[in-house]
C-alpha positions as a Markdown table, in Angstrom:
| # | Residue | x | y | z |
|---|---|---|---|---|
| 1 | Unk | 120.7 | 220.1 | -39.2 |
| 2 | Unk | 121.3 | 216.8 | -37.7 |
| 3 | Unk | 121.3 | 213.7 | -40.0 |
| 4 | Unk | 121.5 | 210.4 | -39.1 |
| 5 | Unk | 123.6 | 207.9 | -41.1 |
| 6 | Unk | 120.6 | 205.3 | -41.6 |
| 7 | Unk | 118.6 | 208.5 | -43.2 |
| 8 | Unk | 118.4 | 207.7 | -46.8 |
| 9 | Unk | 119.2 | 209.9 | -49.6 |
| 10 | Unk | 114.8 | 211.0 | -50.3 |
| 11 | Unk | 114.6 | 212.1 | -46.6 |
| 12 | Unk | 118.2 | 213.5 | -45.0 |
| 13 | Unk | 117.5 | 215.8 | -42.6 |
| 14 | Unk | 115.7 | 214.0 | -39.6 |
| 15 | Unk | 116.1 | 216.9 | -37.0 |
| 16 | Unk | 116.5 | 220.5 | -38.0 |
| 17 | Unk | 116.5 | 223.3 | -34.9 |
| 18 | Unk | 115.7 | 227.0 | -36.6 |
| 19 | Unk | 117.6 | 229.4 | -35.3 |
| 20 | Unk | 117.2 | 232.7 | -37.3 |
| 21 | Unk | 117.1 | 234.1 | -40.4 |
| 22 | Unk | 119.7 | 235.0 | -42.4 |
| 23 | Unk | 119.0 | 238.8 | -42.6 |
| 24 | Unk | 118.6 | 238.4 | -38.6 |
| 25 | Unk | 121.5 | 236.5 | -38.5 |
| 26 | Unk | 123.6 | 239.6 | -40.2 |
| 27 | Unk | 121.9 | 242.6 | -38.5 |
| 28 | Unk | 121.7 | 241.1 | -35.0 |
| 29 | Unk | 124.3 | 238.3 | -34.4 |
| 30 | Unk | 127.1 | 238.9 | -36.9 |
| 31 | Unk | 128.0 | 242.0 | -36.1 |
| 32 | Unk | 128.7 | 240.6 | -32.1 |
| 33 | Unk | 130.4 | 237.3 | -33.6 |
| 34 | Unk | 132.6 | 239.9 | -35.3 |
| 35 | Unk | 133.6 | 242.2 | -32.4 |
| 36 | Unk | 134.2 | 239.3 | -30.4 |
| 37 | Unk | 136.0 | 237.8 | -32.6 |
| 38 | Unk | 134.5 | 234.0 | -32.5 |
| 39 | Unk | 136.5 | 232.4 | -35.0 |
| 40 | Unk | 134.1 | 228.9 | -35.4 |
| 41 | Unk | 131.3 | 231.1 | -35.3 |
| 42 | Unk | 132.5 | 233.5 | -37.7 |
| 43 | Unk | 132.4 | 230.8 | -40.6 |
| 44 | Unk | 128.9 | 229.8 | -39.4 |
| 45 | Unk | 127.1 | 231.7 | -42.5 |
| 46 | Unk | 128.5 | 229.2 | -45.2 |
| 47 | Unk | 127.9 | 226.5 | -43.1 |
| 48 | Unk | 129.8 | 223.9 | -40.7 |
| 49 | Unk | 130.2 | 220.5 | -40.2 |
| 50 | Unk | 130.6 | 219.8 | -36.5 |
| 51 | Unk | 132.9 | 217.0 | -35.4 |
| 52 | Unk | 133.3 | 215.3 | -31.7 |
| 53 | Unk | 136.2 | 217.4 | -31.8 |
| 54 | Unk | 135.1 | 220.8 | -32.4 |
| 55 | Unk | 131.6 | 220.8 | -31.0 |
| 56 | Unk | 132.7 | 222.1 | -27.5 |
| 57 | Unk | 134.4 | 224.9 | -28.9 |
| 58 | Unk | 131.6 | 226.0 | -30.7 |
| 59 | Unk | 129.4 | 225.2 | -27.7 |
| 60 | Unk | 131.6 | 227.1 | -26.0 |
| 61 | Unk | 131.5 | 230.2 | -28.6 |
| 62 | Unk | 127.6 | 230.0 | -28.4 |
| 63 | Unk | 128.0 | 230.6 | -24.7 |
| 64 | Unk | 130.3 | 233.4 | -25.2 |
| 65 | Unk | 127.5 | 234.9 | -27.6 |
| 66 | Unk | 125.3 | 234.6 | -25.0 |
| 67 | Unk | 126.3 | 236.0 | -22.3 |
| 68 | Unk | 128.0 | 238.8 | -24.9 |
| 69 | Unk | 124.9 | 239.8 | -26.5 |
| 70 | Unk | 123.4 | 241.9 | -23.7 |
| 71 | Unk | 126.1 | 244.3 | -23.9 |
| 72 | Unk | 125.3 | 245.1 | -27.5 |
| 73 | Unk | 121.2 | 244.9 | -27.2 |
| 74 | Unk | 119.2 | 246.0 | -24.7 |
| 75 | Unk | 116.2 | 244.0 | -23.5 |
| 76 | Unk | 113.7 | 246.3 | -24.7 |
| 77 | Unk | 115.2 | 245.7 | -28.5 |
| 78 | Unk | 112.8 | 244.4 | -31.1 |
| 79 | Unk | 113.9 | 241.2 | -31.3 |
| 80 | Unk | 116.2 | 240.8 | -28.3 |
| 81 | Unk | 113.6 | 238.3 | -27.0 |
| 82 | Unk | 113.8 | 236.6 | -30.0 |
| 83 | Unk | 117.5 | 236.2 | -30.2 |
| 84 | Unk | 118.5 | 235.3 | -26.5 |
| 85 | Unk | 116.0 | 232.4 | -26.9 |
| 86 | Unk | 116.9 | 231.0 | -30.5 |
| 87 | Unk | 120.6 | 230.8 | -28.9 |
| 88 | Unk | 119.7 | 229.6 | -25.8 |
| 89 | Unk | 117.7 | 226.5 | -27.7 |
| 90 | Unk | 120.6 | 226.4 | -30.0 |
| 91 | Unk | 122.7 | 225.7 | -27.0 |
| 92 | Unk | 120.5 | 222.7 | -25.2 |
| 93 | Unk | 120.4 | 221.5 | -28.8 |
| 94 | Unk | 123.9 | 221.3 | -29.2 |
| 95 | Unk | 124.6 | 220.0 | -25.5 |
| 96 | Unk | 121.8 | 217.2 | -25.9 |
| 97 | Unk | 123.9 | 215.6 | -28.5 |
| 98 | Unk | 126.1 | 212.4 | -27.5 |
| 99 | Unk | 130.0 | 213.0 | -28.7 |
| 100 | Unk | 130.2 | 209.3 | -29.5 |
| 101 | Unk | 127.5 | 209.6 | -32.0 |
| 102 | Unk | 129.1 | 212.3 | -33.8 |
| 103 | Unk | 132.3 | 210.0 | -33.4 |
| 104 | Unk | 130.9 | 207.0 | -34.8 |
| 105 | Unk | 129.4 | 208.2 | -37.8 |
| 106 | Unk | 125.6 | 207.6 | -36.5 |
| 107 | Unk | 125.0 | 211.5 | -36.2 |
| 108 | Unk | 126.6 | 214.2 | -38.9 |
| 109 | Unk | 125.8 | 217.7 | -37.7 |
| 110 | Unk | 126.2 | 220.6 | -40.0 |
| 111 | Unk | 125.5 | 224.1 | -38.3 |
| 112 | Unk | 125.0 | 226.9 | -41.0 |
């Protein structure tokens, strides 16, 4: 969820990019988080704020999953499909944001 600090308290979430499910989450991409051993990524189910700071790691966890995930599930999975593109837009989402924003206070970004 991205929120901007002018968002008043009736309407905070201005920008919200689904990503999957939380039984998806747990059947298809924890169990890769876990073997790899992504430790931001790991505490993603409770929820994270993201910082200036720690947003390129993460970015850089998500492209880990990425590029991991196809030696776990083949193409012709279910949802394979699915999943490669919800973390691919999850990705460009991430990336499109402007560190300084985060920095200043004008964005807050909480992944979960």
């Amino acid at each position: 969820m991205f929120k901007s600090s002018t968002t008043s308290e009736l309407e905070p979430a201005i920008w919200e990019v689904p990503v999957s499910t939380e039984k998806l989450f747990y059947q298809y991409w924890y169990p890769v988080i876990e073997k790899e051993g992504y430790p931001w990524l790991h505490i993603i189910s409770p929820g994270i704020d993201l910082d200036a700071e720690n947003l390129p790691e993460v970015l850089d966890e998500l492209r880990q999953l990425q590029a991991a995930f196809p030696r776990y599930y083949t193409p012709d999975d279910e949802k394979y499909e699915y999943i490669t593109t919800s973390i691919a837009r999850l990705i460009a989402a991430l990336e499109a944001i402007n560190p300084n924003d985060l920095s200043s206070g004008e964005l807050e970004l909480f992944l979960g």
